[in-house]
C-alpha positions as CSV (number, residue, x, y, z in Angstrom):
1,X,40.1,12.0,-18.8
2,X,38.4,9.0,-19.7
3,X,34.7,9.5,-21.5
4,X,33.4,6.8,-18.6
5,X,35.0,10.0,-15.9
6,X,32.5,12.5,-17.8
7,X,29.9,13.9,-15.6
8,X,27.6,14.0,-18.2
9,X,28.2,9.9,-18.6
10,X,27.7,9.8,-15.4
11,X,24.6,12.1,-15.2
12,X,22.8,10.1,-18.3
13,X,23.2,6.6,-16.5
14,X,21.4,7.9,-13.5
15,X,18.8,9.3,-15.6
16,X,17.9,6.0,-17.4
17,X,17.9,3.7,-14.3
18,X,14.9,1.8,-13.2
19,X,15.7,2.7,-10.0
20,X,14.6,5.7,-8.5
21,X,16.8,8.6,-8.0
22,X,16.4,12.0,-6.0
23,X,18.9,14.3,-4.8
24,X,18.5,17.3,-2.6
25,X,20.1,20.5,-1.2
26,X,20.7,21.6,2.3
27,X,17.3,23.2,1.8
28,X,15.9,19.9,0.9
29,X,14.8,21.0,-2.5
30,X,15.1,18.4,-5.3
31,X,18.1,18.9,-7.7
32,X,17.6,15.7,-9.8
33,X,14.9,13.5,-10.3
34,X,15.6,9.8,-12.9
35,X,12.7,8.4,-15.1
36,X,12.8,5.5,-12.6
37,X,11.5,7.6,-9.8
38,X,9.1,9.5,-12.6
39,X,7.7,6.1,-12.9
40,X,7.7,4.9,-9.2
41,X,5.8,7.8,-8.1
42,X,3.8,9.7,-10.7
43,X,5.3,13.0,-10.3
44,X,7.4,13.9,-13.8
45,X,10.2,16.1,-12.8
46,X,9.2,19.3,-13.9
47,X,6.6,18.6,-11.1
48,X,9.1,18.4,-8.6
49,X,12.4,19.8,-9.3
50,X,13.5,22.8,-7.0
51,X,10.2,22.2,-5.0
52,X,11.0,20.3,-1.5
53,X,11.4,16.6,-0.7
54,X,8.9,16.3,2.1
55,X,5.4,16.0,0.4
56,X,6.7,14.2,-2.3
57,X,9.1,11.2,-1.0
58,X,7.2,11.0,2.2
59,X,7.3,8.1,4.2
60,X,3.0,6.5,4.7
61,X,3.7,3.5,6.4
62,X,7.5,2.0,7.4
63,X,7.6,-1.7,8.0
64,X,10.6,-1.6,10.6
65,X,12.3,1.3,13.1
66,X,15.1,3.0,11.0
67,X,15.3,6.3,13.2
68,X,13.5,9.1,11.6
69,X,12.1,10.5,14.9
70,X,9.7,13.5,13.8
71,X,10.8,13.2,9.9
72,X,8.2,11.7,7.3
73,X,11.1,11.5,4.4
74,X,14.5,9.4,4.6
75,X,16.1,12.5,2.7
76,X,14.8,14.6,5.5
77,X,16.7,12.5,8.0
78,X,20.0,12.1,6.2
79,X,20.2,15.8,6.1
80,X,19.5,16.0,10.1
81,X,22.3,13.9,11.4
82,X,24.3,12.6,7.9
83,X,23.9,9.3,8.5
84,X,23.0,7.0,5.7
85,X,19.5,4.9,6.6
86,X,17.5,1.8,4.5
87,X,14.0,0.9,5.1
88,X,11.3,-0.8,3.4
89,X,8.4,1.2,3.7
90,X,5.4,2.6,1.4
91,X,5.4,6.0,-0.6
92,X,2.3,8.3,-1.7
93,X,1.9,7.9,-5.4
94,X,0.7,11.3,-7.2
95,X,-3.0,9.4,-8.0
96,X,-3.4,8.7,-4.3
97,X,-1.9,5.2,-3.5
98,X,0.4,3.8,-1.8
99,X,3.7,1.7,-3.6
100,X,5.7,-0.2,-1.5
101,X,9.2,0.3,-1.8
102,X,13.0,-0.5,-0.4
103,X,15.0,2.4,-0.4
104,X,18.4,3.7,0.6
105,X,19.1,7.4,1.2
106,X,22.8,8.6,1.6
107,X,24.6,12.0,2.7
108,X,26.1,13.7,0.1
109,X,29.7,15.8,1.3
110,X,32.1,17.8,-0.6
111,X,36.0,17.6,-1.0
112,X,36.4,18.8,2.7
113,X,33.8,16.7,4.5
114,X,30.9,18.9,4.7
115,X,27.4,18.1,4.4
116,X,25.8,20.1,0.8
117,X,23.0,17.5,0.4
118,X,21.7,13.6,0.1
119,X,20.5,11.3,-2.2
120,X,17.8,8.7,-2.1
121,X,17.2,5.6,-4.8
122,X,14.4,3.5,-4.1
123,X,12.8,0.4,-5.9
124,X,9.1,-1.1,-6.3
125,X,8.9,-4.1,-4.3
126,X,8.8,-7.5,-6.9
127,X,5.1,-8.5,-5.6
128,X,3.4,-4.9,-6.7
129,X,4.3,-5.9,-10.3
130,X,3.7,-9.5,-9.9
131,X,0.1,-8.9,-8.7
132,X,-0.5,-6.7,-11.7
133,X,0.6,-9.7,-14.1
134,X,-1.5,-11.9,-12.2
135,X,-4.6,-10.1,-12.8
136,X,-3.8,-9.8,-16.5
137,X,-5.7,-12.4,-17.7
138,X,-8.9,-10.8,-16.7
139,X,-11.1,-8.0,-18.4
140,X,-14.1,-6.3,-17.0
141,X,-17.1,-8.1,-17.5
142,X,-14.8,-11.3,-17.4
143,X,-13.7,-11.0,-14.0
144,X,-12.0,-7.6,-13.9
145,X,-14.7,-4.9,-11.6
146,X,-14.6,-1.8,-13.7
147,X,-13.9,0.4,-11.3
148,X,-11.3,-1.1,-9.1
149,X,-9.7,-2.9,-11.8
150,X,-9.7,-6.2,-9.1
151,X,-10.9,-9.5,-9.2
152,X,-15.2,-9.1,-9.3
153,X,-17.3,-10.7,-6.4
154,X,-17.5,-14.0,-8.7
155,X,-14.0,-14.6,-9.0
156,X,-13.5,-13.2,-5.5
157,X,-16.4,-16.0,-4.2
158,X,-14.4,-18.6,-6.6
159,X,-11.3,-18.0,-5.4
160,X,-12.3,-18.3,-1.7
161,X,-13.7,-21.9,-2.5
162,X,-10.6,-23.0,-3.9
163,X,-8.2,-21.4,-0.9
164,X,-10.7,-23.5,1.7
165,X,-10.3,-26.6,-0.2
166,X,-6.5,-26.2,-0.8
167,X,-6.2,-25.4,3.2
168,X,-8.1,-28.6,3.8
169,X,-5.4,-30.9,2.0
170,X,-2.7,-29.1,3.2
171,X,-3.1,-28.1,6.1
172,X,-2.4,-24.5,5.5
173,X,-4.7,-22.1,7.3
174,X,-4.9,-18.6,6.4
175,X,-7.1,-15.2,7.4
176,X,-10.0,-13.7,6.0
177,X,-10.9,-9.9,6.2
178,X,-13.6,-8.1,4.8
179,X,-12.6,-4.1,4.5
180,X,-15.4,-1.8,4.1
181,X,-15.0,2.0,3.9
182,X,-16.5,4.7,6.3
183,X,-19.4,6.8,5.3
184,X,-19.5,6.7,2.1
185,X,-22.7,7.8,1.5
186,X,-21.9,10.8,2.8
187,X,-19.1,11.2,0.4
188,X,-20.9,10.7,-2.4
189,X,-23.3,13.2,-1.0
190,X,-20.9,15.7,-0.8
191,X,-18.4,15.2,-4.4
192,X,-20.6,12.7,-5.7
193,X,-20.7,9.3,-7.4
194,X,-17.3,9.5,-9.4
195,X,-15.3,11.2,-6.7
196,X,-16.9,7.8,-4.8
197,X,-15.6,5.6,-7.4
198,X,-12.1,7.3,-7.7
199,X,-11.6,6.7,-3.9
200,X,-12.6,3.2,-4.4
201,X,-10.3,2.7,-7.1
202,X,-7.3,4.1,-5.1
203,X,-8.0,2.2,-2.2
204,X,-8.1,-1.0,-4.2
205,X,-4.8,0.0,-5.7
206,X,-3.5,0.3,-2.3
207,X,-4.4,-2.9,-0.9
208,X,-3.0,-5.0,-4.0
209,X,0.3,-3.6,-3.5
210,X,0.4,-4.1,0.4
211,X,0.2,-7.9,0.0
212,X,2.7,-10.3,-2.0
213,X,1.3,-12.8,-4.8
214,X,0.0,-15.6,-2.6
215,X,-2.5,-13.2,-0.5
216,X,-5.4,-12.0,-2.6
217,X,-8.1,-9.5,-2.4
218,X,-11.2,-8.5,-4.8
219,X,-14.3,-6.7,-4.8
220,X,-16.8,-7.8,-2.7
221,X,-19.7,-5.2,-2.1
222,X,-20.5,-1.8,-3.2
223,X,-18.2,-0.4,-0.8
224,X,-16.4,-3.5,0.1
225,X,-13.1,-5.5,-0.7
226,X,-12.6,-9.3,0.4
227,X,-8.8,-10.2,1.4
228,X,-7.1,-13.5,2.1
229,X,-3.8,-13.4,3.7
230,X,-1.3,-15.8,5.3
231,X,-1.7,-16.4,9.1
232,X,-1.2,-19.1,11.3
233,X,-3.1,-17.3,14.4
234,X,-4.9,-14.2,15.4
235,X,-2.3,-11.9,16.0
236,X,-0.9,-12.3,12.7
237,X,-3.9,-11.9,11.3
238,X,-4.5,-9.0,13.8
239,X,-1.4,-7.1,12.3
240,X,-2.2,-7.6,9.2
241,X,-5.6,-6.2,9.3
242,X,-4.3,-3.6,11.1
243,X,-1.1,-3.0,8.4
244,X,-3.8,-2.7,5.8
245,X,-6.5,-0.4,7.9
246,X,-3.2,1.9,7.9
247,X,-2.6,2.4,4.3
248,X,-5.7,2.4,3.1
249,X,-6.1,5.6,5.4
250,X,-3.0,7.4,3.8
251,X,-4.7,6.3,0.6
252,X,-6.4,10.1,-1.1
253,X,-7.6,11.6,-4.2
254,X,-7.3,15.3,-5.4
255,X,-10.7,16.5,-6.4
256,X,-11.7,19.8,-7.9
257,X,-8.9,21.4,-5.5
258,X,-10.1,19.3,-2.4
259,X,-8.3,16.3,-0.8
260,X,-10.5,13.7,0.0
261,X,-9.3,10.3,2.1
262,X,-11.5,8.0,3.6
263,X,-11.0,5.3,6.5
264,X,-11.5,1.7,6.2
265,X,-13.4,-0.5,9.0
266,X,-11.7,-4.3,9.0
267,X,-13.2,-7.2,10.2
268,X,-11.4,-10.5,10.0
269,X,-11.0,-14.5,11.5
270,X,-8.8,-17.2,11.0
271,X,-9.9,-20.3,9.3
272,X,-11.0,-23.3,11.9
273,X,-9.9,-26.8,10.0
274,X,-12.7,-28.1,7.9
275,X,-14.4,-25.0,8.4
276,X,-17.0,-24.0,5.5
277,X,-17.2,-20.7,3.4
278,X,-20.5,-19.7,5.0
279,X,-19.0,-20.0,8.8
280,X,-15.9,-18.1,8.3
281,X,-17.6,-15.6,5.9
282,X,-20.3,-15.0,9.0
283,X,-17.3,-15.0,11.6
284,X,-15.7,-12.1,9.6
285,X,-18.7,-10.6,9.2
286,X,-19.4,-10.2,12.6
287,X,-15.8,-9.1,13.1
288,X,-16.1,-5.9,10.5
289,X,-19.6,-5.3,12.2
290,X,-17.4,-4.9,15.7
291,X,-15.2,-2.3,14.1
292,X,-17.9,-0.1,12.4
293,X,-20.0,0.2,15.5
294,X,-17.1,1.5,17.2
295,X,-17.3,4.3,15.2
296,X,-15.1,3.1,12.0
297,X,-11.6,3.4,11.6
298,X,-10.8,0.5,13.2
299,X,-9.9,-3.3,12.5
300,X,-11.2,-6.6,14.3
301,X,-10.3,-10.0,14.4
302,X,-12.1,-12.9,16.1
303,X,-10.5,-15.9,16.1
304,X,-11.7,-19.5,15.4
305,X,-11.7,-20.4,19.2
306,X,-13.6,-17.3,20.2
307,X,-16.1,-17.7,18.3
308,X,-16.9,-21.5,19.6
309,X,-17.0,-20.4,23.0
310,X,-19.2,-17.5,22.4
311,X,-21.5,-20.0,20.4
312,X,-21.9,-22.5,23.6
């Protein structure tokens, strides 16, 4: 038997692959678990082997209709009905956020056709990494907030400028939200200022990866984050707020035993052609005031056209 036909070979090239790799059992516990999916997720695999799939390789947040019915995890499903499924959807990191990722799970059958397991191998979306480098250039007190590690209200207010005046030659409108999280005053009331800025950091985290490298967001308030993303009308706009009011949600911290999550109030607007920082800045403003006095949780957009007729 050739050395390349060795189990072992084969067992070492899975276990050095970027890529992330899990297999379960019938019982859907884990049975192998790569350096790639170590990496991806945050969980080393003596945190995970022989415990089961569900909690771990949960799906937060799947971008298109692959058929999982009632099950969170695509290893979940392949067991159910042995059918192989791909989506591109967003996993729960072990520090609390969420990583966008395309993955592929398969059945797993032995010499006479029956089922004995499945496999999953997942990626990290190109943009995640890309937004990292992007920022990389920055430090904190140079751009870089401290605690969210994202652009600081300066470069945020900068950035916005130039985005207005590149729309205005080109032609290319785009949307605005301002993201604010619920209550939490009474969070830091209850676990206190650095559970506060924990949350805020994993939310941050969150947000970066569920938007590609030409959509930006930064710091914008205490308890605030400013976003830019592409959209030609409101109901893009809408869905993206919405996509993003979503993740943020799954988006939690483990702290002194307790799980704390917190939801996001988003207001947003399109930008109106020649339109001014100040306008579409108050526009959004009054958007995200819309969604917290509805009690929170909940995203707004009010488009360029709305808001001229409201203002006659």
């Amino acid at each position: 038997m050739s050395d390349l036909q060795n189990a072992e070979a084969f067992r070492a090239a899975l276990e050095s692959l970027q890529a992330g790799v899990c297999m379960v059992d019938q019982d859907q516990r884990i049975t192998f678990w790569n350096e790639g999916a170590e990496r991806i997720t945050g969980y080393l695999r003596q945190d995970v082997l022989g415990r089961k799939c569900g909690g771990i390789l949960s799906v937060k947040f799947c971008e298109e209709r692959v058929g999982l019915g009632e099950c969170s995890s695509l290893l979940d499903a392949a067991l159910r009905d042995g059918q192989t499924r791909e989506v591109r959807a967003y996993l729960h990191h072990k520090s609390g956020f969420a990583v966008p990722i395309s993955a592929r799970a398969v059945p797993i059958r032995d010499a006479r056709g029956r089922l004995i397991g499945a496999a999953e191998s997942f990626v990290e979306r190109p943009w995640s990494s890309m937004q990292r480098a992007a920022q990389s250039d920055l430090a904190v007190g140079s751009g870089l907030d401290a605690v969210t590690q994202l652009p600081d209200y300066s470069i945020s207010e900068s950035y916005l400028e130039e985005r207005l005046k590149f729309a205005a030659e080109h032609s290319m409108p785009f949307g605005l939200l301002c993201i604010q999280l619920d209550n939490l005053d009474d969070l830091r009331a209850t676990h206190g200022r650095e559970a506060v800025q924990a949350i805020l950091n994993v939310v941050a985290h969150t947000l970066r990866n569920a938007l590609d490298p030409a959509e930006f967001v930064g710091r914008w308030g205490e308890d605030q984050f400013l976003a830019i993303v592409a959209g030609w009308s409101d109901s893009e706009v809408s869905t993206a707020a919405e996509r993003l009011r979503k993740l943020a949600q799954s988006s939690e911290i483990v702290w002194w035993g307790d799980h704390v999550s917190v939801s996001v109030s988003v207001g947003g607007s399109t930008l109106r052609p020649g339109e001014p920082a100040m306008s579409l800045l108050g526009r959004t403003g009054r958007a995200l005031q819309q969604a917290a006095a509805q009690g929170g949780n909940r995203a707004a957009v009010i488009g360029a056209s709305d808001f001229q007729s409201k203002e006659r």
